[in-house]
N, C-alpha and C positions, 0 to 999 in steps of 0.2 A: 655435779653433772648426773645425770637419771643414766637410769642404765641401757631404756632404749635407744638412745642416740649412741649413733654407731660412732665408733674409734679409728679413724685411718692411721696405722703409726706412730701413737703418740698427737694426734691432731685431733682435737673433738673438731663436730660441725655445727656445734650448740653458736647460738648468738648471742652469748654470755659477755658479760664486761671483762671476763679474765681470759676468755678464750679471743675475744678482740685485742687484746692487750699483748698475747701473747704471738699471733700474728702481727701486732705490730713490729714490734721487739725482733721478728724474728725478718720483716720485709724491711725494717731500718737495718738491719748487717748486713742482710744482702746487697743495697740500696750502696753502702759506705763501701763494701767488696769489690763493688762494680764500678764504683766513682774512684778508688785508690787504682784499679787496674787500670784502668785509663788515663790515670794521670803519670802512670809510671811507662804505658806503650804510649804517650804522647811527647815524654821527656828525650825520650831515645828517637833520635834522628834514626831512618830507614837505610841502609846499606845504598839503595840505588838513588835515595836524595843526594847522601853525601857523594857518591860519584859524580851526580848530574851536578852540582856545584862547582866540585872539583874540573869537573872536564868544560864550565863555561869559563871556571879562572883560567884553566890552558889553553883556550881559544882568544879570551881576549886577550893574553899577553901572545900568541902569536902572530894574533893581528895586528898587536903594536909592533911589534917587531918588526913584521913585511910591511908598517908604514911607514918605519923610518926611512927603511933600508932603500925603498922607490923614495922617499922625499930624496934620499943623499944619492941616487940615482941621477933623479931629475938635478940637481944641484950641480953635479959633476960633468954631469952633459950641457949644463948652460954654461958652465966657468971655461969647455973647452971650447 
């Protein structure tokens, strides 16, 4: 690398085969970083899904319930 091309950090700005390489190198971890965290906040159900699940199972088993209970309503009122 020549010495007037300037140095950001450890990052030359040359358009070098070692300095494309080394951006690669370095956008493929960040690339696998970003893909590993998302697949780890996608595995984990959200607090207010699992609620919303939860509270449609204790509606449809409430509705079953008040369905029986009016069937064996209406049933008891016809046998009388």
């Amino acid at each position: 690398m020549s010495n007037h091309t300037p140095n950001f950090n450890g990052f030359p700005t040359d358009n070098s085969s070692s300095t494309n390489l080394k951006y690669d190198l370095i956008a493929s971890k960040f690339m696998t970083g970003v893909d590993n965290h998302n697949k780890r906040k996608a595995s984990t159900l959200p607090i207010g899904a699992s609620l919303g699940i939860f509270g449609v199972i204790i509606k449809i088993v409430i509705s079953f319930v008040v369905l029986i209970g009016l069937a064996l309503h209406w049933i008891l009122k016809k046998k009388q």
